[in-house]
C-alpha positions, 0 to 999 in steps of 0.5 A, spaced: 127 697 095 130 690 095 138 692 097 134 697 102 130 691 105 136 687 106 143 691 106 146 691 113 150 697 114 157 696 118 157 703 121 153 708 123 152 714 118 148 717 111 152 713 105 147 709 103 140 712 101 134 710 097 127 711 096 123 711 102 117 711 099 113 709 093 115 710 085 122 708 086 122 707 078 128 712 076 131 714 082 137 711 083 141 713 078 139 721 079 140 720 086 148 717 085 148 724 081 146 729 088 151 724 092 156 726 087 155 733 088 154 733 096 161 729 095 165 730 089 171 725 092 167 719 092 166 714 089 157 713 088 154 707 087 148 706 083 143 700 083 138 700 078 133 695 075 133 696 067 126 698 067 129 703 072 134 705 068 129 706 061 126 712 067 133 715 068 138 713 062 138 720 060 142 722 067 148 719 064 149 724 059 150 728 066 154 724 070 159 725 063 159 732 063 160 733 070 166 727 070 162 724 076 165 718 080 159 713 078 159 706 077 152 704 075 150 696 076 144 694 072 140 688 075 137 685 068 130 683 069 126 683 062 122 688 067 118 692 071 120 688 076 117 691 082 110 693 078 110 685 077 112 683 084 105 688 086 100 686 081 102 679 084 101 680 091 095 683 090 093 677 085 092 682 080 093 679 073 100 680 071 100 685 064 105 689 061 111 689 065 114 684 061 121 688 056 120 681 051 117 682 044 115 676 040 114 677 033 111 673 028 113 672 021 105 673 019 106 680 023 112 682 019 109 681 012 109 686 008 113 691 012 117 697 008 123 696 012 127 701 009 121 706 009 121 705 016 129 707 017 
């Protein structure tokens, strides 16, 4: 959403597209996909925030089976990024967006670590 909001394109002409509308988690990188089929002698570009990607990681096993020309950027956050920037501007409280874990050693005790594995 953001590069969409503030790319300035230098030629007329679709080689650029993203999501118009609302729930663009996850679409980038399947859309890279269908830019390579509609023209396989490019090279796609694909921007991704990495909660996006979590959404749409298993597309990558589609661009290597199709040998697909795509270059993945992955903007790292620690998470949801835009579902944090709404909660915000809406003066919601911000919950469970946040990709970090804190773990405390009184949570670990006890643990069967190898039965777990």
């Amino acid at each position: 959403m953001y590069t969409a909001a503030f790319y300035k394109a230098k030629k007329v002409g679709r080689y650029f597209i993203f999501n118009y509308g609302l729930g663009g988690l996850g679409y980038s990188i399947p859309a890279s996909v269908g830019a390579y089929f509609a023209r396989p002698n490019s090279l796609i570009f694909s921007l991704s925030g990495d909660g996006s990607f979590g959404f749409s990681a298993g597309e990558l096993e589609t661009i290597r089976r199709v040998n697909a020309n795509v270059v993945i950027i992955i903007f790292n956050n620690g998470s949801y990024g835009w579902i944090r920037a709404e909660m915000k501007a809406r003066g919601k409280d911000i919950v469970g967006t946040d990709f970090q874990v804190q773990i405390t050693l009184r949570s670990l005790k006890g643990m069967d670590y190898p039965r777990m594995g």
